[in-house]
C-alpha positions, 0 to 999 in steps of 0.5 A: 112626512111618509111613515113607511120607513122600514129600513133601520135609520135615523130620519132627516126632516130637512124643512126647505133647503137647509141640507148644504148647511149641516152637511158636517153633521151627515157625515158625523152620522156616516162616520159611526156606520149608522144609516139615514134616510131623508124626508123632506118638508117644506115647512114646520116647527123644527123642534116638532119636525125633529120629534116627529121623525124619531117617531118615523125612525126604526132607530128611534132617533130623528133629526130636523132643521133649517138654516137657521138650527138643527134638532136632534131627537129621541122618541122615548124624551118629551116633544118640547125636550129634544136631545141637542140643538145646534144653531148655524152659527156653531163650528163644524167640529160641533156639527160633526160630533152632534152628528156623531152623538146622534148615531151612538144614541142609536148604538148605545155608547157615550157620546162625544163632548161637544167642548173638547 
């Protein structure tokens, strides 16, 4: 993964092409205002992939997945510990506010509740 990100975003580590599948979650970010940028992988551990970006990101926050899951993760928590994980099968109402919930951890406000 390239570490020279200066720009202040939160970083995807797509591993393979897994992109089309979490799009809601993109636009999730997009609706708080808050930038990313997009570092491809081709393979990896997804939850280490997701770690290993909030460590890349300005914002400290990184996300990463496959089509199977998504990650999303804070620098400052444990590698084995990330914030939220989604699998493929969940609903795209899921998959936007954990888009959502991503960038207000950048912006330091109360998340959204997945359940309602």
């Amino acid at each position: 993964m390239d570490s020279n990100i200066s720009t202040p975003a939160i970083v995807i580590a797509p591993i393979g092409d897994c992109l089309t599948v979490w799009q809601e979650v993109l636009l999730g970010i997009e609706e708080e205002g808050i930038p990313f940028v997009i570092q491809p992988q081709s393979v990896g551990d997804v939850v280490h992939s997701a770690w290993q970006a909030a460590s890349l990101s300005p914002l400290l926050v990184g996300i990463a997945c496959d089509r199977e899951k998504l990650v999303v993760h804070y620098k400052n928590l444990p590698t084995s510990a990330p914030l939220f994980t989604l699998t493929y099968r969940q609903n795209s109402l899921d998959r936007r506010s954990t888009g959502n919930n991503a960038a207000r951890l950048v912006k330091g406000i109360p998340f959204r509740d997945l359940n309602a």
